[in-house]
N, C-alpha and C positions, 0 to 999 in steps of 0.2 A: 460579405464579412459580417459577423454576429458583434453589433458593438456591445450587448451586455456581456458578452463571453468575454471578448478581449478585457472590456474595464472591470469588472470584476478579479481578472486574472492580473493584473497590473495594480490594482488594490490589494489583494489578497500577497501577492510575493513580498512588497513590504514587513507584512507583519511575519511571514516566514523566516525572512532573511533576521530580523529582532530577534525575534526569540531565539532561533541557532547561534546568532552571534553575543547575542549578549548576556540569554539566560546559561547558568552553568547545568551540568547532568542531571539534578534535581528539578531542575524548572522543564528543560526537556520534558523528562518522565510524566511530568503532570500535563504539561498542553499534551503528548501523546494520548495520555491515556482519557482525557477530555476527549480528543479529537475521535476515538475508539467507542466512547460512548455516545459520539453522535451516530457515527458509524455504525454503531451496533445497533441500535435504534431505529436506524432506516432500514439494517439488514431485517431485524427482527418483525419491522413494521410488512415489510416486501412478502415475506412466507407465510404471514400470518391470513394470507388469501389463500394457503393451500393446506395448513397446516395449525396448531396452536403450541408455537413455543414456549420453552420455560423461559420467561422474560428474566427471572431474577439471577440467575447464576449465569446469563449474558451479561447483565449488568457489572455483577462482582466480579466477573472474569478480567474486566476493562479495566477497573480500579489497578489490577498486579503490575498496570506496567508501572505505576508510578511508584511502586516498589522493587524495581531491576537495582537503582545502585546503593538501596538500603540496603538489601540482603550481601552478605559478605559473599565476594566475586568467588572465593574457593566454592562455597556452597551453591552457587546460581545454576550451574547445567546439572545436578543433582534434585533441585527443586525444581524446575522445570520439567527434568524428565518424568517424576513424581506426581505431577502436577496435572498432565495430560491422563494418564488412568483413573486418577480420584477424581476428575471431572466426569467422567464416564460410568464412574462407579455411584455417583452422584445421580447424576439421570436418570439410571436404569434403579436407582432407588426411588427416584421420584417414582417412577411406573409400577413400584410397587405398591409405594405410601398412597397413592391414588386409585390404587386396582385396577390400573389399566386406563384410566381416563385420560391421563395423558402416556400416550401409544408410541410405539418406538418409531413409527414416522416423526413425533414432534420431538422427540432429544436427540435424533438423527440429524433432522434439520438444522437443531439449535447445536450442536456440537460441530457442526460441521461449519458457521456460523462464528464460536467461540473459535475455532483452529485457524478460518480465514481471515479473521476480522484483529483478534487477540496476539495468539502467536505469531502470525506475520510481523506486525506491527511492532513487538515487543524487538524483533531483529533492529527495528529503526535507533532503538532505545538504547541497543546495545555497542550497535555505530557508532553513535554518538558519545557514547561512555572511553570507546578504544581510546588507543595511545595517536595522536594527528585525528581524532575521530571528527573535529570540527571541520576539517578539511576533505575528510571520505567522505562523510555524510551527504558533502553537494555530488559527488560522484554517483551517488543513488538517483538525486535529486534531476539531476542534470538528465541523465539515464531516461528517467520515467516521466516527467513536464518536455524535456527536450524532445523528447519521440513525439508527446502529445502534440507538442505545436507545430512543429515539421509534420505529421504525417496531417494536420489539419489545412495547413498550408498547400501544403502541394495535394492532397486529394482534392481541395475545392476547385484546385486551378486545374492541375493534369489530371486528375484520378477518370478513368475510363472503364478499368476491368473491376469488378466489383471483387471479393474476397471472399466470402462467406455469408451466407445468409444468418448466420448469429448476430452479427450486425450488420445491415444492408448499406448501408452507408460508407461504410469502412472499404475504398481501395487498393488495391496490388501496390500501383503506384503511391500511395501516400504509405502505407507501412514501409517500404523501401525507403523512401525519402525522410521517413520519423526515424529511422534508423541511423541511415547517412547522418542527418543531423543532430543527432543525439550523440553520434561518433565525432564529430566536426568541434560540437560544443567541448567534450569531455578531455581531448586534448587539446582544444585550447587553454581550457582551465588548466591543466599537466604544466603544459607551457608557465603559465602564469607562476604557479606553485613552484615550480622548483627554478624560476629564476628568481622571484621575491622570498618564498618565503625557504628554500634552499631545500626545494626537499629533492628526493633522486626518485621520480617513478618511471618507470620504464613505459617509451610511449607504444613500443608493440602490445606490450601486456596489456595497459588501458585501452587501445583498439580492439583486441579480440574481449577484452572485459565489457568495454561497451557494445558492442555487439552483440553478447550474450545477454547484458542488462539488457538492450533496448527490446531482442523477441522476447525475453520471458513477461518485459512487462505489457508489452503487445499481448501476451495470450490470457495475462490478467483483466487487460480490459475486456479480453472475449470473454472470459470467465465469469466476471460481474454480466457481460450483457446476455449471458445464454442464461444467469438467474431472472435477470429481467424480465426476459421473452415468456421463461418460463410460468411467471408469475402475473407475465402481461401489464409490464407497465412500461411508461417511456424513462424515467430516471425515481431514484431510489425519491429523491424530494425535491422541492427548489428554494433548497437553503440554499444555495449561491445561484445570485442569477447568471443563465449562459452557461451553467456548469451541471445544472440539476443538485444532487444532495452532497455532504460528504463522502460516501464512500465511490459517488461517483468521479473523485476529485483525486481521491489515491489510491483506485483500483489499482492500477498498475504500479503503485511507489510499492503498497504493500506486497505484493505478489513477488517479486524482482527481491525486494527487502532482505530474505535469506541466503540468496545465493550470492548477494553483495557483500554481506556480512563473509561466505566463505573465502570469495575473491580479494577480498581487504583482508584478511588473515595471511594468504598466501601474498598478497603485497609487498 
């Protein structure tokens, strides 16, 4: 067992579970979009061995989540959509204002970067904002850590068949078992919520909902690690020890993050 990884991760949920409970949609938006700037950070730090991104419209890009519930909610999926081409329009401006010094390898990278890191992320924002959104939000949560620690669990004990060479590490058995248990956690929290705080969610719909969360965030963590390999490093940083950097901490919450957002609408 990795004791810096466990205590780190039993340190660090306290200050999660603070902020979601007690800061309101405003204080959200800011630790997100702080958290997105560490994030972006290591992203930008990790490519910069293959490539020379635009650092600074990474940067600013991270700032917008802390303006999701400033912006008036009729205008937000109009400014976002908006928002994703003038980024783009941006870049390939840079490539010109520079003559080509900076190459569409490096605002490929860095856009690609802004949409992973940024708009994912901004999904968390918007959880959080819904109507019970204090209460979906651990549904994400549960989702994307509950997989984490389950499939860490049982791959170090049973894990046998390996998975993929993206990450060698990562077995058959513990993705299963990150799964199961991310399924196990998400209704029992159901349970919880709708005897205490009276809500009605249907516990079939959160099984195939977790189910769904718990592979997409599985294939986010492969996502961050096939950048890794790519760039040849073992973790983005080691701001948390036992954990490597931040974005190696919510590869998978961010990745999952949107299509949780669609499954909580349909809620």
């Amino acid at each position: 067992m990795n004791i810096k990884r466990l205590t780190s991760g039993l340190l660090g949920f306290p200050l999660v579970l603070l902020v979601l409970l007690i800061g309101n949609k405003y204080i959200v938006d800011i630790a997100l979009s702080i958290i997105a700037l560490l994030a972006m950070d290591e992203y930008l730090n990790a490519i910069s061995k293959v490539c020379k991104p635009v650092r600074w419209i990474g940067y600013l890009s991270c700032l917008s989540i802390a303006t999701v519930h400033i912006i008036p909610q009729e205008n937000l999926n109009l400014i976002i959509t908006v928002a994703i081409p003038t980024i783009l329009i941006i870049l390939f401006a840079q490539v010109i204002a520079t003559e080509m010094k900076t190459s569409f390898k490096d605002i490929a990278y860095t856009f690609l970067g802004i949409f992973y890191v940024v708009f994912f992320m901004m999904f968390l924002a918007i959880i959080d904002g819904m109507q019970d959104g204090k209460i979906l939000i651990w549904y994400a949560i549960f989702a994307a850590w509950g997989t984490d620690i389950f499939a860490y669990f049982v791959g170090c004990n049973f894990g046998k068949h390996k998975f993929s060479k993206v990450s060698p590490k990562k077995s058959i058995e513990g993705c299963i078992g990150g799964t199961i248990g991310a399924v196990v956690l998400m209704l029992a929290y159901t349970y919880f919520a709708n005897t205490y705080w009276e809500m009605n969610y249907s516990y079939i719909y959160i099984l195939i909902s977790g189910v769904i969360l718990s592979l997409v965030g599985q294939i986010g963590d492969f996502a961050a690690s096939s950048i890794k390999r790519y760039v040849d490093i073992k973790d983005f940083s080691n701001l948390i020890p036992g954990h490597g950097g931040m974005l190696d901490r919510i590869d998978s919450l961010i990745f999952l993050a949107p299509f949780a957002y669609v499954l909580f609408t349909l809620l």
